[in-house]
Phi, psi and omega in degrees: 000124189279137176267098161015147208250080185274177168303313182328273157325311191295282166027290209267042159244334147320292176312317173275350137317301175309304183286350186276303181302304205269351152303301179299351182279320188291328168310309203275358166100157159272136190267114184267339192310118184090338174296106158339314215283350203296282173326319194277296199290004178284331164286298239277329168322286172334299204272337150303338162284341166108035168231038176313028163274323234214021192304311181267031170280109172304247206004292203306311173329312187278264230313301196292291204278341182298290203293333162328279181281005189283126010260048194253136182234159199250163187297127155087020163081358181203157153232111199277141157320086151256018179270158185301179188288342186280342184285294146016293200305310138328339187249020185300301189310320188293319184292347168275359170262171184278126178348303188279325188288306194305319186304325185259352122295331151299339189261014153246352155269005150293322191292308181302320155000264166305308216268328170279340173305311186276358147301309192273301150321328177274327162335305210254355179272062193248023169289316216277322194248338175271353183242114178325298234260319171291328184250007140290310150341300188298277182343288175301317182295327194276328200265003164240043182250122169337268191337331192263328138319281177334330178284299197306336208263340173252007153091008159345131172279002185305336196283303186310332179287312181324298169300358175265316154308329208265325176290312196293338173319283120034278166293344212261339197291329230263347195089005240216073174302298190286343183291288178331274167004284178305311167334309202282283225310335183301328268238340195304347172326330196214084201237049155261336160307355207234037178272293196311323190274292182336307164333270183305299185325328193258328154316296183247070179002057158291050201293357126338269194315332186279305203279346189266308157305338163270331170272001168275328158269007161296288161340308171301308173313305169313306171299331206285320191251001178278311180266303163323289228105165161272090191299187192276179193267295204295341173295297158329309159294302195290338163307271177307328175270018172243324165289332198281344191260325188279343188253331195042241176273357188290069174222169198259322203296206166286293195319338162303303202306316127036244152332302176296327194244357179248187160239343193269142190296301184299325191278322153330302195264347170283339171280318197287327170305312182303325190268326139306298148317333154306316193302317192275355164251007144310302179304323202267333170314305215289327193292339204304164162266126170235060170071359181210048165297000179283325196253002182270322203294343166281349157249051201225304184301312184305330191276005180293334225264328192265343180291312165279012175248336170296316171295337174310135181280048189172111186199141180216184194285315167323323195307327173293000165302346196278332189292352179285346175274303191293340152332294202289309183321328202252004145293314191284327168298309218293302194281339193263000194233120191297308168325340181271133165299161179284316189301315171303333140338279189341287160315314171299255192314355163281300175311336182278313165293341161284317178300315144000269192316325169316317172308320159302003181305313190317310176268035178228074165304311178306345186290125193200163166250158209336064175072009149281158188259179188242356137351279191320307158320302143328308187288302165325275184314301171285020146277331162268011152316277182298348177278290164332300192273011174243348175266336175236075191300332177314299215275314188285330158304001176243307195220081197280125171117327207310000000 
């Protein structure tokens, strides 16, 4: 007799997936080329040396990290620290350790993270967390999602942004404003990802919600120069204008799409500004109340997620881990609303399966449609997916997707 597939059981095949990848990685020799963990721990290596003045001096950058990663060099001689000065800070401790012991302990508090971000989304979720069968499914479908491995493997902050989203979520359900606030501050690790919600709170004048985020970035700021410093200014330009060469069009956003289809720069970022700015007055159309925010607001929360990722100026393929949060929100809508047909389900879960499949893009770079990637496509569209189903409810209440 086969024994019933429970949350339980999925749960912990989860967790032994995860903790098994990151043993194989560790089995498998460490590899450094691309790791993302490299830059942090190369600032945090700075600011232990007593010079956090100097985080975004390339020299300096180069003098710490060549021997770090020695004999593997990484492009243009470096990967730069370009994060704000608060990213440091966790890895202060991580930086007394020996590289390959630091790394691997970060990538197993990412797992721990993660599992708990998705813990807390299926909490607030509860067509999803009420059917055993469904939120195993969910489950099993998230821990092999590309994207999220890609995050683990290059030691990444994307997971801490997930989880920062999944609390503000959370809070955001329960009214619990200034809590919300605070959450998203976590998310400032990477706050080119954090425009679109901050955006809205200040749209529907949640100033709780404002105050619980200026002051976790106040906290940050403060903890930032207390343990840092005030890094130099000139550092700081030259730092950006050494990631912007280093990284070039190789991005998923508008500013990719972009980059990739003009030659001229300016004529690039004057489209991709134009195209953010549409996008973000898609969103706030989609925020107005129009009589039926109760049963919309999760997807209103789900459509912030592809909106800030398309506006980003910095947007790379780990990153679409986030996309795991608006999947679960507009199944679990898909499913809590009686009124949706089984073919519209239907829909609703094909669509959640392309993105899935999307994720797998990443190991076809050259594949693109008249030089778009299809990351990039994918975030269009189902942003005007989710716009449709939130500017027109009659309708999406019938063919939500459709």
């Amino acid at each position: 007799m086969h024994r019933a597939l429970t949350p339980a059981i999925a749960q912990a095949i989860c967790v032994g997936a995860l903790v098994f990848f990151g043993i194989a990685i560790a089995l498998g020799g460490f590899n450094i080329l691309g790791s993302d963990f490299a830059a942090y721990f190369t600032g945090a290596t700075i600011v232990n040396n007593g010079d956090g003045r100097s985080l975004y001096n390339i020299d300096v950058q180069k003098a710490v990290q060549s021997p770090l990663i020695f004999p593997y060099a990484m492009k243009k001689g470096l990967l730069p620290f370009n994060s704000p000065p608060w990213v440091v800070l966790p890895f202060l401790p991580l930086a007394r350790l020996p590289f390959e012991v630091a790394y691997f302990f970060w990538f197993f508090v990412n797992v721990g993270l993660f599992l708990i971000g998705l813990r807390l989304l299926t909490s607030a979720l509860p067509a999803i967390s009420s059917s055993t069968n469904r939120l195993a499914t969910m489950w099993l479908a998230t821990v092999s999602f590309f994207p999220l491995f890609t995050a683990l493997l290059l030691g990444q902050l994307t997971v801490v942004v997930f989880l920062s989203y999944a609390l503000c979520f959370v809070a955001l359900k329960k009214e619990n404003w200034f809590k919300a606030g605070l959450a998203l501050a976590l998310a400032l690790v990477k706050p080119q990802l954090v425009v679109a919600l901050p955006l809205l709170l200040l749209y529907k004048r949640r100033w709780r919600a404002l105050l619980g985020l200026g002051s976790g970035l106040g906290g940050l700021a403060v903890a930032s120069v207390f343990i840092v410093g005030i890094p130099r200014l000139d550092d700081l330009i030259s730092i950006a204008r050494f990631s912007a060469e280093h990284w070039g069009c190789d991005d998923l956003s508008w500013r990719g799409l972009f980059c990739s289809m003009t030659s001229s720069m300016s004529m690039s970022f004057a489209l991709a500004v134009a195209m953010s700015v549409l996008s973000l007055a898609l969103l706030i159309l989609a925020w107005r109340d129009r009589g039926h925010k109760t049963e919309s607001f999760d997807l209103r929360l789900a459509l912030a997620i592809p909106i800030s990722l398309l506006i980003s100026p910095h947007l790379f393929g780990h990153d679409l881990t986030l996309l795991i949060l608006p999947a679960f929100i507009v199944v679990n809508h898909a499913f809590a609303q009686t009124s949706i047909s089984s073919t519209g389900r239907l829909k609703v879960v094909a669509w959640v399966g392309v993105g899935y499949l999307v994720g797998l893009v990443r190991l076809f770079p050259a594949l693109t449609i008249f030089g778009a990637r299809l990351e990039t496509i994918f975030l269009i569209l189902a942003s005007l997916a989710l716009a449709k189903a939130i500017l027109m409810p009659g309708s999406a209440q019938r063919r939500i997707f459709a």
